[in-house]
N, C-alpha and C positions, 0 to 999 in steps of 0.2 A: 475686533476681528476674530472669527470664527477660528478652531486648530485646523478646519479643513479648509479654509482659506488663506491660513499662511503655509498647508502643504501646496497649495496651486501655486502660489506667488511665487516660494522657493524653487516651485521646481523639483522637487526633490522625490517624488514618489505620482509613479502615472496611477496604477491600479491601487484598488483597496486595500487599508491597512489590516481591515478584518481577515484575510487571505494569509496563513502563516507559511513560511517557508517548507514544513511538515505536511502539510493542506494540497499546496500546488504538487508538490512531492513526495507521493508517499512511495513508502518504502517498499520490496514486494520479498514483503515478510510471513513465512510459513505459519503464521498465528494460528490457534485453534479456533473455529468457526464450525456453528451448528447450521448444517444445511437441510431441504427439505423435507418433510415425510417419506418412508420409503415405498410405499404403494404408487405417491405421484412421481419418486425418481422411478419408480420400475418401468412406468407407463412412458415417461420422456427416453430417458434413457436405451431402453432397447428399441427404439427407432432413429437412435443415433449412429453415426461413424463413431469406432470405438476408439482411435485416434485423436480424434477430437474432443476439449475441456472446455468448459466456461467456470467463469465466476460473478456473479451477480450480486453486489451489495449495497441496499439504499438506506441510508441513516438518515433522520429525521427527530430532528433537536431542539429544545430551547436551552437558551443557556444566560448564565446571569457573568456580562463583562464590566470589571473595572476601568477599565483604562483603553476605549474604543478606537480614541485618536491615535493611540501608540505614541502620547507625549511624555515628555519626561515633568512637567509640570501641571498644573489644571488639571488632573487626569475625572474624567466622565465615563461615567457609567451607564449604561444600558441592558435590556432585555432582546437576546435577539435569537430568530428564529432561519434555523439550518436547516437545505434540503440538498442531499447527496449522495447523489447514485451512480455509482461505478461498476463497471464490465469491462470485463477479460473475457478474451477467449487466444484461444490455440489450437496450433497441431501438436502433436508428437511424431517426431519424426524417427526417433526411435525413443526406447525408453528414458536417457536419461537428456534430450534436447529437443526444444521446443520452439515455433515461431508464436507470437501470439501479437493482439493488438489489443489496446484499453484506451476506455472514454469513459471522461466525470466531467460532470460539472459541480458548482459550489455555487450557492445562492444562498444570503442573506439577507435579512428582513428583519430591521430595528424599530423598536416600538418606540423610540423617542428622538432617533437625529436617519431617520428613513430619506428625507431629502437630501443628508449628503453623505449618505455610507448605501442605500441599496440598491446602486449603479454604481459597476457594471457586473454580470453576471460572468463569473470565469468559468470557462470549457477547457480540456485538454484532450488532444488524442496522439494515439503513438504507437510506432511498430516494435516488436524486441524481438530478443534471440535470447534462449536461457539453457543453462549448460548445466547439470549436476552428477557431484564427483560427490558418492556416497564415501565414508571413511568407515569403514564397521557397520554395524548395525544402531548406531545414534547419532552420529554428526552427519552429517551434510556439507558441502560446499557448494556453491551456487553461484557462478559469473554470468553477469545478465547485462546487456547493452539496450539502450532505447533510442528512438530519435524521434521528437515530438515535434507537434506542432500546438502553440498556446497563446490565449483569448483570453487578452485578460480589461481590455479596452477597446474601444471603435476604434481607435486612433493609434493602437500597438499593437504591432505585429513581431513575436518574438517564438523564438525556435530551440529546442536545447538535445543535444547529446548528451545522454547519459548512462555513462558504463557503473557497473558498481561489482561489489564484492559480498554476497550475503553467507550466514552461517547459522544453522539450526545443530542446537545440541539438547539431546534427551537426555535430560538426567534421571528422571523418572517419569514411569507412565502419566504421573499428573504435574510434573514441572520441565515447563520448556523454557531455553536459555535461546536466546537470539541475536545476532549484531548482523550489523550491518556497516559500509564505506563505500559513500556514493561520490560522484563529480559530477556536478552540474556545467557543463559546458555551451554558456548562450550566445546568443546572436540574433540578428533580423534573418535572416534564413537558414534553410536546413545545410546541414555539413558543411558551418565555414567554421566552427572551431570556437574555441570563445573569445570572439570578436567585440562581445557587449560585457562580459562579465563570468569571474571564476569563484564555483560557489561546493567545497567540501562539504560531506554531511556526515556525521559519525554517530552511529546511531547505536544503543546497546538495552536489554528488557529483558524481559521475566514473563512467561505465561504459567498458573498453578490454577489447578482445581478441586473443588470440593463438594461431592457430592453435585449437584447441578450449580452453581456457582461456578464462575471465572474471574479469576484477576490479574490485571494487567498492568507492569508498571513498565515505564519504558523513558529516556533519558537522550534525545539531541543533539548536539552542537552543531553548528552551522556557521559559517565562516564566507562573507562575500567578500571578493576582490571583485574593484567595480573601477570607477572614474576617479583617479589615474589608479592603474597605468591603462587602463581601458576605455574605450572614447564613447560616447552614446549610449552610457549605460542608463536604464530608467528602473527604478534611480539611479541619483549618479553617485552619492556617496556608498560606500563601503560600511559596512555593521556588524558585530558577531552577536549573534539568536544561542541560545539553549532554551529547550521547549520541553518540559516535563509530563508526565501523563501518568496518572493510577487511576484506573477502570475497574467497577466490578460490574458486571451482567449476569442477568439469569434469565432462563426462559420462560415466557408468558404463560405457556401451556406447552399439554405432552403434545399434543395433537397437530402442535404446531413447531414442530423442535425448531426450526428458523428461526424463528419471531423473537427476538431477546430483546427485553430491557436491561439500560444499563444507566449508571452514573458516572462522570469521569471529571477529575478535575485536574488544571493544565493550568501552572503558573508559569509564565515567560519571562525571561529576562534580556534585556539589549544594551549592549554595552559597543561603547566606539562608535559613536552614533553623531558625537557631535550636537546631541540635542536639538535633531532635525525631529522636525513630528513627523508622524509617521512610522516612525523608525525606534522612536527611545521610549526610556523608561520600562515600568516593572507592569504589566496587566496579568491579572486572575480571571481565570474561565472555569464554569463550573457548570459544566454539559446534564442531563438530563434528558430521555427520549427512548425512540424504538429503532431496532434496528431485524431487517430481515435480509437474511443470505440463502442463496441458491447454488450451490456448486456442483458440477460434476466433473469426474477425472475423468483421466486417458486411459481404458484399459488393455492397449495392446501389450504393456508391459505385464500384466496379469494372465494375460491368452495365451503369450508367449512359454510364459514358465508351465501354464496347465500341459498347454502343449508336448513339451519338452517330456514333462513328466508322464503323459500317456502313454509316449513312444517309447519311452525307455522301459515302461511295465509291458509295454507290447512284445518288448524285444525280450524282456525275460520273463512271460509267458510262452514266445516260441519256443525258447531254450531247454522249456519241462517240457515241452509238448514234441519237442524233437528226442528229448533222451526218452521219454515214454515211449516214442514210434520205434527205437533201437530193439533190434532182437537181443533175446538176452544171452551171454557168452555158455555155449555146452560147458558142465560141470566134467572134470577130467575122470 
């Protein structure tokens, strides 16, 4: 018997083990990202609402896995090929709050067990609300709420709430400090709370740069409460993930500052698992690929302050311009 036919039999896991905790949910973390040339942002951008942001970013990977089934035994290895493209956009509704919406999907494609890991294709989409409480001129605070909807099988239909707590600290112009504290709250539908399963995420990394060089390390845990005390959760056991990551990228060309290549490797560990497949043991990922980003910001926060500033030289030009008009006081 196959590892993917005793996760059918148990039970134990609907969607694909290739799909990590990290994957479905990613974090919306201020990372450094090179977006596109500025002649094509000048030409997009000034036909835009200057309120209005997006983010566009589609990675495309091969990657070499250890351990595909997520068994704690037998563990097989494969070569498999990632396509994933994610968008944000938003308002700003004023400078430091935002509504926005994002959609990704995740598709993988195994060059050696493709009949029973590359179905089913996972999609996610979701609304949020994002609040920033700047602290000085280097930390950030950042309270962000979601509520998604998520595809991750014909046959599951599953929903999640999710508030979090993020934080961006500059330590210097070329090393950022990041964490993050998420809560997964799911269910079969939107806003009933977590009815199928309760899932922490504790996220903490490092972004530094070098001359065009980027590196990134960044560190997980993840923590499901599932079945008991929760009923219909898929899976139904409970498992705690830590999911590691160091990235370096650079970019292909000047011409193209978006376009980066990068390498990233990502060893997982599952533990409390019970030794369900799907779920256990230790698998290595060692990423390999292109990745290209589009971003533009909101600049009504930037209009603003121009603004501000015009007025106020307006108002202390009139002020020479009125003592100039003043007659001068007769000499006694």
């Amino acid at each position: 018997m196959t590892p993917i036919q005793l996760i059918a039999d148990q039970g134990a896991i609907g969607p694909n083990p290739g799909a990590l905790p990290t994957d479905i949910t990613p974090f919306q973390i201020n990372q450094v990202r090179n977006s596109a040339g500025n002649q094509f942002k000048f030409r997009l951008f000034q036909k835009l609402p200057t309120r209005f942001w997006f983010t566009a970013v589609t990675e495309e990977s091969m990657r070499l896995e250890t351990n595909v089934f997520q068994t704690a035994n037998n563990c097989r290895q494969d070569f498999v090929f990632r396509s994933l493209p994610n968008i944000t956009a938003g308002w700003a509704l004023d400078e430091h709050t935002n509504v926005y919406s994002n959609f990704f999907v995740i598709k993988d494609l195994y060059a050696a067990h493709g009949s029973a890991l590359d179905f089913p294709t996972t999609m996610s989409l979701s609304m949020g609300l994002r609040r920033d409480f700047p602290i000085g001129k280097k930390t950030i605070i950042q309270l962000d709420s979601q509520a998604r909807e998520l595809w991750q099988d014909s046959h599951l239909h599953q929903a999640d709430l999710l508030p979090a707590v993020n934080v961006t600290r500059i330590i210097t112009p070329r090393v950022i400090f990041f964490g993050s504290i998420l809560l997964q709250m799911r269910s079969r539908n939107l806003f009933q709370g977590p009815t199928r399963e309760l899932d922490p995420f504790y996220n903490i990394g490092l972004v530094t740069s070098y001359h065009n060089w980027t590196f990134t390390i960044s560190d997980t845990y993840v923590t499901n409460f599932r079945d008991p005390p929760f009923r219909g959760s898929i899976p139904q056991n409970g498992v705690v993930n830590m999911i590691m990551d160091a990235e370096i990228a650079h970019p292909v060309s000047e011409r193209l500052p978006g376009l980066t290549t990068f390498i990233r490797a990502e060893p997982i560990f599952n533990w409390r698992s019970g030794y369900v497949p799907g779920q256990s043991g230790f698998d290595f990922r060692l990423y390999g690929g292109l990745r290209f980003t589009i971003t533009k910001p909101a600049y009504n926060g930037d209009i603003d302050e121009l603004r501000t500033k015009l007025r106020n030289a307006a108002q202390v030009l009139n002020e020479i311009n009125n003592r100039q008009a003043q007659p001068a006081a007769p000499s006694p």
